[in-house]
C-alpha positions in Angstrom: 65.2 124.4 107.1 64.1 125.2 103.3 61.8 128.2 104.4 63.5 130.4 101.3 61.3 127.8 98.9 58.3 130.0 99.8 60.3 132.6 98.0 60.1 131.1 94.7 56.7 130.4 92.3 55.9 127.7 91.2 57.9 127.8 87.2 60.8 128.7 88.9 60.2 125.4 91.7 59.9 123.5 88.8 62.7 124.4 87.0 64.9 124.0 90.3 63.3 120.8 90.6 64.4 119.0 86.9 67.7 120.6 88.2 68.8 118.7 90.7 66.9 115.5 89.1 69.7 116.0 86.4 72.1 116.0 88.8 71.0 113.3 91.1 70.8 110.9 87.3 74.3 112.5 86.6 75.6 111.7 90.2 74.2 108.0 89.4 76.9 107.8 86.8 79.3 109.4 88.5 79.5 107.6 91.6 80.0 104.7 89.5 83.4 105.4 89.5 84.1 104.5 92.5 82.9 101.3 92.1 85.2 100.6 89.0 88.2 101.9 91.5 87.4 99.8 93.8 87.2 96.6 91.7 90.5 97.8 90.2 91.9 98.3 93.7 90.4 94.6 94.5 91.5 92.6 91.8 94.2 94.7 89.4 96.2 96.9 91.5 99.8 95.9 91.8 99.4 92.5 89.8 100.1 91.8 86.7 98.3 90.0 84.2 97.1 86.8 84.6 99.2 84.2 82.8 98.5 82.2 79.7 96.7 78.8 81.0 99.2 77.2 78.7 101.8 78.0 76.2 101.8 76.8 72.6 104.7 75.1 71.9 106.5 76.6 68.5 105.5 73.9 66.4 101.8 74.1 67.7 101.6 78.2 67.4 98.1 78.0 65.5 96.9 80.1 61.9 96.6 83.8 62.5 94.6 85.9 59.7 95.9 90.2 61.1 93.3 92.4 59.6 94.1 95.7 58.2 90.9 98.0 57.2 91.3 101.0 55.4 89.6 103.5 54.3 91.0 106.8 52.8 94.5 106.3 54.7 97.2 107.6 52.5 99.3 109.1 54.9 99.2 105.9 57.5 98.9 102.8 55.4 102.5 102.2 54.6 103.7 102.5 58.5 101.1 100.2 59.4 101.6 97.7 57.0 105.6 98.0 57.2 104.8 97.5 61.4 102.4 94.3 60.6 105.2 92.8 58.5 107.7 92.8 61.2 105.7 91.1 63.5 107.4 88.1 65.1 105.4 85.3 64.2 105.9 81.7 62.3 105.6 83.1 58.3 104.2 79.9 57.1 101.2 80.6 60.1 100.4 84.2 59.6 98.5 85.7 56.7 97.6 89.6 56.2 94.5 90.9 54.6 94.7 95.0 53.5 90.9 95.4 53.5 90.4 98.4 51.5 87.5 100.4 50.8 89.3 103.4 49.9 88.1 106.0 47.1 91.5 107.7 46.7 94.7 106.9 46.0 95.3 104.8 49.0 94.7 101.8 47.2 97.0 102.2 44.3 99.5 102.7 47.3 98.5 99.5 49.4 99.0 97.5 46.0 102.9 98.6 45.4 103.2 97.9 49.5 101.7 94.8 49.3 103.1 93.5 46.1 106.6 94.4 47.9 105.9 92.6 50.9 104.7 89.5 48.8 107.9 89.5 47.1 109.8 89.8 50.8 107.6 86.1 51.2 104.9 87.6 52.9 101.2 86.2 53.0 99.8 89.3 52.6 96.7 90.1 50.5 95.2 93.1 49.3 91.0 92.8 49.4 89.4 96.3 48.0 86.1 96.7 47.8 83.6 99.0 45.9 80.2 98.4 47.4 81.4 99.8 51.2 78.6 98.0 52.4 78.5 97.6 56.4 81.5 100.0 56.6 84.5 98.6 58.7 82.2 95.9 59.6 81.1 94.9 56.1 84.8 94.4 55.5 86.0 92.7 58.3 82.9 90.1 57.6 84.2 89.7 53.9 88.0 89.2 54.6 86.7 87.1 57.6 85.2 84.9 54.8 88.3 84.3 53.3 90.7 84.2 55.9 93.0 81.2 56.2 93.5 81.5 60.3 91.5 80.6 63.4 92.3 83.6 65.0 91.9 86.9 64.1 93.9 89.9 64.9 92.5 93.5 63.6 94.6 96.9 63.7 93.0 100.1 62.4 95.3 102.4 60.2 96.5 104.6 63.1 98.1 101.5 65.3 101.5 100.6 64.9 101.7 97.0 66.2 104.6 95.8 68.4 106.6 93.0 67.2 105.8 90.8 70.4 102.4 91.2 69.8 100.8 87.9 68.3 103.5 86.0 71.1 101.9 88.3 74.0 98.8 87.2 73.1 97.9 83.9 71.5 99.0 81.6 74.6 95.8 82.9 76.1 94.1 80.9 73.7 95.2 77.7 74.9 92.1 78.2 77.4 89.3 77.0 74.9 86.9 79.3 76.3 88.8 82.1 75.7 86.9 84.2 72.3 89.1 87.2 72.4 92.1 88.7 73.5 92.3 92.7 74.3 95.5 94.7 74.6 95.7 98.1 76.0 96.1 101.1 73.6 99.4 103.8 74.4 99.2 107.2 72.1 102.4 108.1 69.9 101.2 111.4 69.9 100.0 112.0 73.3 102.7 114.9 73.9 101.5 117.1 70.9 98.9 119.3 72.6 96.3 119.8 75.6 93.7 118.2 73.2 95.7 115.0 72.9 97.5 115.1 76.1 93.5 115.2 77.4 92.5 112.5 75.3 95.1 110.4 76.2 93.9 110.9 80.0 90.2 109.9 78.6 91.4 106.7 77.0 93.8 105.8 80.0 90.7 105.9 82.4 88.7 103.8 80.3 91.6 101.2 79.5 93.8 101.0 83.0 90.8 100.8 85.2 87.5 100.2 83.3 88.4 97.6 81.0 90.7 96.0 83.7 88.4 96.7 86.5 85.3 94.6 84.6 87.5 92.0 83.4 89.2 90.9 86.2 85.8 91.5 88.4 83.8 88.8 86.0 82.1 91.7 84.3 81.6 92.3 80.3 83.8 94.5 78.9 84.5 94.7 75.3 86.8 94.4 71.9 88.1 98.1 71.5 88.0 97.8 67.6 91.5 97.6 66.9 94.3 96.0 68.7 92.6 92.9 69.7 92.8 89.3 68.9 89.8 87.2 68.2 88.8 83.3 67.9 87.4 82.7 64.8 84.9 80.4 66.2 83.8 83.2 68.8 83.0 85.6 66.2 80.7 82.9 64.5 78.8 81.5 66.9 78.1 85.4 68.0 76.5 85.8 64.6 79.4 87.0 63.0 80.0 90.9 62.6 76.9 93.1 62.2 76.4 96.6 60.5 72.8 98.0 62.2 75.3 99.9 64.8 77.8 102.6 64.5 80.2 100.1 66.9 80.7 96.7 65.4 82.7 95.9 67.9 80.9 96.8 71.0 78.1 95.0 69.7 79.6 91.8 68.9 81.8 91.6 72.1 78.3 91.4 73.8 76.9 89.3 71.6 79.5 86.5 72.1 79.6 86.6 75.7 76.0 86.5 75.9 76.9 83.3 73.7 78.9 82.1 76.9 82.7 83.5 75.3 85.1 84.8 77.8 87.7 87.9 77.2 90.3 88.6 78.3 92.3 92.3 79.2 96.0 92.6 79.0 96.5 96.0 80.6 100.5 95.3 80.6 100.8 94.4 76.2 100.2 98.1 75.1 99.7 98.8 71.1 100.6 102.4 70.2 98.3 104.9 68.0 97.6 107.9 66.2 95.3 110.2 68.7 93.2 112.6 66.5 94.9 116.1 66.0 92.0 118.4 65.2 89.0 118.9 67.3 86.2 118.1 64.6 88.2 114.7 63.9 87.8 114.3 67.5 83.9 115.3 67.6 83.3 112.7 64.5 84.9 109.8 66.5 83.1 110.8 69.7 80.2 111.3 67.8 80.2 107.7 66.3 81.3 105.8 69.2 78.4 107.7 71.5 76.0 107.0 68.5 76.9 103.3 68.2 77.1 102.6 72.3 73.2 103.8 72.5 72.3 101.7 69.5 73.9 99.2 70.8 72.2 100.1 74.1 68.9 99.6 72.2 70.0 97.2 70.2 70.9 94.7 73.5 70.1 95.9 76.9 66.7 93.8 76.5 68.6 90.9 75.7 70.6 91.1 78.7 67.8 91.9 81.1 66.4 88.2 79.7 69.4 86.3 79.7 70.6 84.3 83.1 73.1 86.9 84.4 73.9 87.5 88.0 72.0 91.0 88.5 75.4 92.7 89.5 76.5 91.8 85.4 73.4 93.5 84.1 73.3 96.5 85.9 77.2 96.9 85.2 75.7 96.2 81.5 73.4 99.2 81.4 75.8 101.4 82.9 78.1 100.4 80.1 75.8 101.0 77.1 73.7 104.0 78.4 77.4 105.3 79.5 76.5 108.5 77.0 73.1 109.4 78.3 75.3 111.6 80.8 76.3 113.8 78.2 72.2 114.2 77.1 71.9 114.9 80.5 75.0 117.6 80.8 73.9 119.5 78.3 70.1 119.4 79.7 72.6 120.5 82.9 74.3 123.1 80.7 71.1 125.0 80.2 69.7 124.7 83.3 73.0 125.8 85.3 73.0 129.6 85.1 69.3 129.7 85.7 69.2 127.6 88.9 72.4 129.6 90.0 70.7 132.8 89.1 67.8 132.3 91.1 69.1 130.2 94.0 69.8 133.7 96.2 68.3 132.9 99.2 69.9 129.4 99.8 72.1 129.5 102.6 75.6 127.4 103.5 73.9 124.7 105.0 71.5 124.3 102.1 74.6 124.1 100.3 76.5 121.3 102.1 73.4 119.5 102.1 72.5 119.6 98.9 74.9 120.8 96.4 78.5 118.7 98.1 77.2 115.0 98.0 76.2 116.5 94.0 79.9 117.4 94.0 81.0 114.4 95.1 79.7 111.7 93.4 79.2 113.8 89.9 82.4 115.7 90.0 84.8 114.7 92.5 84.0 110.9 91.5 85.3 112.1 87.9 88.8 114.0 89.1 89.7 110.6 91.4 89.0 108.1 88.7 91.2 110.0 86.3 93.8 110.5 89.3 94.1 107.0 89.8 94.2 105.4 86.0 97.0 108.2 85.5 98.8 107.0 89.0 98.9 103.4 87.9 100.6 104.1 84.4 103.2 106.4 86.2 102.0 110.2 85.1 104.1 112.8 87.4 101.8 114.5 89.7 101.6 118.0 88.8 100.9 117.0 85.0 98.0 115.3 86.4 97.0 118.3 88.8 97.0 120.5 85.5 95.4 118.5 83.2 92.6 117.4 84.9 90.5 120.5 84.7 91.6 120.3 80.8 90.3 116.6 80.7 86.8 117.7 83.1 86.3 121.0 80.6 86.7 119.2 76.9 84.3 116.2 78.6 82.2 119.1 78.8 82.5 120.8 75.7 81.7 118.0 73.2 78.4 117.2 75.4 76.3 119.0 72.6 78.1 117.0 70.3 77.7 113.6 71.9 74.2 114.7 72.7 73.3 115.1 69.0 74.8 111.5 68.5 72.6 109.5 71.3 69.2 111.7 70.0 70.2 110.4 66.7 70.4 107.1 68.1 67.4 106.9 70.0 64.8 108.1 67.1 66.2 106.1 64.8 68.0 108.3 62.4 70.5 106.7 60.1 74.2 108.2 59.2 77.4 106.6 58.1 80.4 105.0 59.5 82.3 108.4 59.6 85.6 107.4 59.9 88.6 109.4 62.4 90.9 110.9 59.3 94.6 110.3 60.4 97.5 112.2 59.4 100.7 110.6 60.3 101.5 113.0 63.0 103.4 111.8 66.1 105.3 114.4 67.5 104.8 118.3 67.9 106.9 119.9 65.3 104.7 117.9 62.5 102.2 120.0 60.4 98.7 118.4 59.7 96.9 121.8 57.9 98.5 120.7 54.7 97.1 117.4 54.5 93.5 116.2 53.0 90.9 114.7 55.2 90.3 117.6 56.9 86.8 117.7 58.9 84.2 120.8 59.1 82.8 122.8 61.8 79.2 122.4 61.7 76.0 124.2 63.6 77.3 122.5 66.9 79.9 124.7 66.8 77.6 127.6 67.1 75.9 126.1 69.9 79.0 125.7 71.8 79.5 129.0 71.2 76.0 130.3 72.6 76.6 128.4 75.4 80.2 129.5 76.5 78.3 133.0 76.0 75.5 131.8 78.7 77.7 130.8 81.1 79.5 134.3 80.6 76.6 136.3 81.4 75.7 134.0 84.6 79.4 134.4 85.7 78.9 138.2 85.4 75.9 138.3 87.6 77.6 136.5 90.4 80.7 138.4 90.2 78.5 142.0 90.2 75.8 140.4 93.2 77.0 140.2 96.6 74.5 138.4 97.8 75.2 135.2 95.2 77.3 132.7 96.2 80.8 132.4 95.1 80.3 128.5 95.3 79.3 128.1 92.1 82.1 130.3 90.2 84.5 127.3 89.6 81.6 125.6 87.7 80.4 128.1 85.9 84.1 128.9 85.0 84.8 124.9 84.1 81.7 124.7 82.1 82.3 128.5 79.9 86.0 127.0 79.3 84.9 123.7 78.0 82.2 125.5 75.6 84.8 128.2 73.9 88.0 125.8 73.9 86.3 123.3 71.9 84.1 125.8 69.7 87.6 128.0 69.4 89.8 125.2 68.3 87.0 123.8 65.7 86.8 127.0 64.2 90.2 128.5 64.2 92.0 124.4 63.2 88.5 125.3 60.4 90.4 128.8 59.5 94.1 127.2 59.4 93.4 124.9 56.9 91.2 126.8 54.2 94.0 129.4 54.4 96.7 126.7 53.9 94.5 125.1 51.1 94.1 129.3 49.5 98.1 129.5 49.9 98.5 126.2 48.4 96.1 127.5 45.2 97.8 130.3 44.5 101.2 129.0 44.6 99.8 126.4 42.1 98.2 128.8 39.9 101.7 131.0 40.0 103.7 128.3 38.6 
């Protein structure tokens, strides 16, 4: 049956042998998909959210502290302050705290917004601080301090809250045991190109059937940051908000249900956002948020090995936090790929179908039907989902290298900021973001990318000149070479666009 290994030395068996271990670990994540499907399919599908256990009557509605940090946000503060405000909620119950950190004129700008809205008899507060210690968490913990209300809600600069949103939420808090309150993020922007349209896709898996999947199951799932409601108490007992991670909130939403806090998902109250524009915003915010899940990983897993947890919860756990390890593990793949394919020759079709489709379908295939389904149950037509998924599968590629960097950064110990996602105000396609500051740089990973797209080039040339190779692995090879140039192509040329908007923009100043 494998008779052809004889053909190969010992290197090469080797080499063919960390291979397919990468893709059996890879398939292990993959084929986990199913398993949030089918808890989605079990518990989710076709319901809607579990009502409130109560209601509050209007006289009972309790203290609510909303949360606003900043940092840098000149073009989005206003909109999200002038959204908060309209929030339908009791105005002798609801206070808002601007928690700025800003080193630019954003906070001269949140003081004339805020001063306005105090005049308008709003109890709204502006909090700026100069030691950014902690970051986003170090404020959050210092307005948190402060704050008048028992719950918490917390919107980061791109949301624009609904006005139903505090009455959407807070009746779940009737339940005592309830410590925080989740609501499902929609994307203003999702229409303004095939990098947000795929992100959108990314977020929508991981919302509609991840977060609802482990909620409704009994599973941990966690605060998303932003859009989310919290119980004072819950965030106390947990040890209050912690800075040694790069995700605050993924930390702490473990932390309190280890301390025996429930959550709850609300896949059906939606809070639109800002989706980043430009590829290297989008590599800094993947870049922290795979950095702070492996810390986080590191940080926890140990504790949740030790704690008295069905096993089902704990391995769901370490799924959860080592999430990222996949993309160390794709990129390990992305080296490896055109060698294995090179030299695999002499395998035959049955060698194929024995080994390489069950690697299709639990790595690969698993990945296309979870996206499938989280974009059926929000109602996407299905050719946009036919055409985008290949889009969503190649940029999941491409940033591996990235994302890579971020959980070896994690795991020796090596210490960067809270790099925050710049946002520009943009929400539909005819908008220009070139002109506007915040811009973020391509780096050495971009060069990387680019020597891999290259790799993959040369394998796919062998195989298209060889008639003996088999055509099997073209599509990949094709998938992975696309992912590796679009994402090294649209850091560098967004890169090009705005140094020669910011040389236009010097010279027309120096003219006048």
């Amino acid at each position: 049956m494998f008779d052809y290994l004889a053909n190969y030395n010992p290197p090469t068996l080797v080499l063919l042998g960390l291979y397919f271990a990468i893709l059996i670990t890879l398939s292990f994540y993959g084929s986990h998909r199913y398993l949030m499907i089918r808890l989605y399919k079990k518990y989710a599908a076709g319901k809607s959210d579990p009502e409130p256990a109560e209601r509050f009557g209007d006289e009972d509605l309790p203290h609510v502290t909303i949360q606003l940090p900043m940092f840098n946000e000149r073009y989005v503060a206003q909109r999200l302050i002038d959204a908060v405000a309209q929030i339908d909620y009791p105005r002798d119950r609801l206070e808002i705290q601007v928690l700025d950190d800003s080193t630019d004129d954003t906070t001269e700008l949140c003081a004339q917004v805020v001063a306005q809205k105090r005049e308008e008899g709003l109890d709204i507060v502006l909090i700026h601080r100069e030691d950014r210690t902690g970051y986003k968490a170090g404020a959050l913990e210092e307005g948190m301090h402060v704050a008048k209300g028992e719950f918490i809600a917390v919107f980061d600069a791109d949301f624009v809250p609904k006005k139903d949103f505090l009455r959407q939420t807070i009746d779940y808090f009737t339940d005592p045991g309830i410590g925080m309150v989740q609501a499902r993020w929609e994307h203003i922007n999702r229409e303004y190109s095939l990098l947000t349209r795929a992100q959108a896709i990314l977020l929508d898996g991981h919302f509609v059937l991840e977060h609802t999947a482990r909620n409704r199951s009994g599973r941990f799932f966690n605060f998303n940051g932003t859009a989310g409601i919290w119980r004072k108490q819950a965030i106390l007992e947990a040890g209050g908000w912690e800075h040694d991670t790069l995700t605050e909130d993924l930390d702490l939403s473990y932390r309190s249900q280890l301390a025996g806090w429930r959550f709850m998902f609300l896949r059906d109250v939606t809070a639109p956002s800002e989706i980043p524009v430009e590829m290297n915003a989008f590599k800094a915010q993947q870049h922290r948020w795979a950095k702070g899940s492996t810390q986080t990983a590191i940080k926890l897993l140990w504790r949740i090995f030790r704690a008295d947890l069905p096993f089902h919860i704990k391995l769901e756990a370490f799924h959860h936090l080592t999430a990222n390890m996949a993309y160390m593990l794709m990129l390990f793949l992305a080296v490896l790929m055109p060698l294995a394919t090179l030299i695999r020759v002499h395998q035959g079709l049955y060698e194929t179908l024995v080994f390489d489709l069950p690697v299709f379908m639990s790595a690969t295939f698993s990945i296309c039907f979870f996206y499938w389904v989280s974009q059926r149950e929000i109602g996407r037509p299905t050719g946009e989902i036919l055409r985008m998924i290949p889009a969503v599968l190649g940029i999941g590629i491409g940033i591996s290298i990235n994302n890579a960097k971020a959980v070896g950064e994690a795991f020796i110990g090596y210490k960067t900021p809270f790099v925050r996602t710049p946002k520009y105000g943009v929400e539909s396609s005819g908008e220009r973001w070139a002109n506007k500051l915040y811009i973020k740089k391509s780096t050495v990973v971009t060069l990387l990318e680019v020597g891999l797209g290259l790799w993959f080039t040369y394998a796919i040339v062998q195989v298209l000149l060889d008639p003996q190779r088999s055509l099997f692995s073209l599509p990949f090879l094709m998938l992975f070479q696309f992912g590796f140039f679009y994402v090294a192509s649209l850091s560098v040329l967004q890169a090009i666009g705005r140094m020669r908007h910011a040389a236009a923009a010097n010279a027309e100043a120096m003219a006048e």
